[in-house]
C-alpha positions as CSV (number, residue, x, y, z in Angstrom):
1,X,24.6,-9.6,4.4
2,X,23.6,-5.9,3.5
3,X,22.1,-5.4,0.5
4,X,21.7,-1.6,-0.9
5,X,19.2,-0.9,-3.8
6,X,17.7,-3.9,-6.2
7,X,19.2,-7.5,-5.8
8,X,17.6,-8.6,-9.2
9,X,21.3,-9.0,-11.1
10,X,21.4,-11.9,-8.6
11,X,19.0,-14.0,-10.1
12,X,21.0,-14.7,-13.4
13,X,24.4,-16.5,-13.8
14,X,26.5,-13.4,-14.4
15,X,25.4,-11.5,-11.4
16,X,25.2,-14.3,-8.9
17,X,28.9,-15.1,-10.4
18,X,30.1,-12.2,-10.2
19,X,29.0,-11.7,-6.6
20,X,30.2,-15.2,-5.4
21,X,33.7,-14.1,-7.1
22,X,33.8,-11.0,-5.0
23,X,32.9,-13.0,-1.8
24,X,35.8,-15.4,-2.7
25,X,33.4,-18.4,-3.1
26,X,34.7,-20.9,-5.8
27,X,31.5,-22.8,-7.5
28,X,32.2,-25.6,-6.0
29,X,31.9,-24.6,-2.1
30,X,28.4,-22.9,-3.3
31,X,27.0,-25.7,-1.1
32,X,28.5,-24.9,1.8
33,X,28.1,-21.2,1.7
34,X,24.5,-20.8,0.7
35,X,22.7,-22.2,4.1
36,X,24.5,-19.9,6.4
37,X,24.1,-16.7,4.0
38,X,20.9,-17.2,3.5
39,X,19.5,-18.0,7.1
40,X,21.6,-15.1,8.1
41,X,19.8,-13.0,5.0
42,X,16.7,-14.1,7.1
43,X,17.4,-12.8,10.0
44,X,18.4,-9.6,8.8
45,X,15.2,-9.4,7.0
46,X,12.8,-10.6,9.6
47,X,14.5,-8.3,12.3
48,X,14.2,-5.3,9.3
49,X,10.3,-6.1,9.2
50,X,9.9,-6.1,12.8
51,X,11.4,-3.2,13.5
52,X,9.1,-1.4,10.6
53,X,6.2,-2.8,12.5
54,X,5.5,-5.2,9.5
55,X,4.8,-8.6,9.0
56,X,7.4,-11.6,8.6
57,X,6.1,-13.5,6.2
């Protein structure tokens, strides 16, 4: 996942709704899609910090 500029709308219902309806994610397969976005979401950012020359926390 690439996310451009702030990703604060995602912490409240209406944003992370809206962006699961854009991804085609119905509530109920949240379950299933959250552990491989995220760890991917990891990567991206630990490969981001790296490359910066800072630290992974």
């Amino acid at each position: 996942m690439i996310f451009h500029g702030s990703i604060r709308n995602l912490m409240y219902e209406t944003g992370m709704s809206c962006y699961l309806y854009a991804r085609g994610v119905l509530l109920k397969e949240f379950n299933q899609f959250a552990p491989h976005y995220s760890a991917q979401l990891k990567i991206q950012t630990q490969k981001m910090s790296l490359d910066q020359g800072r630290e992974f926390i």
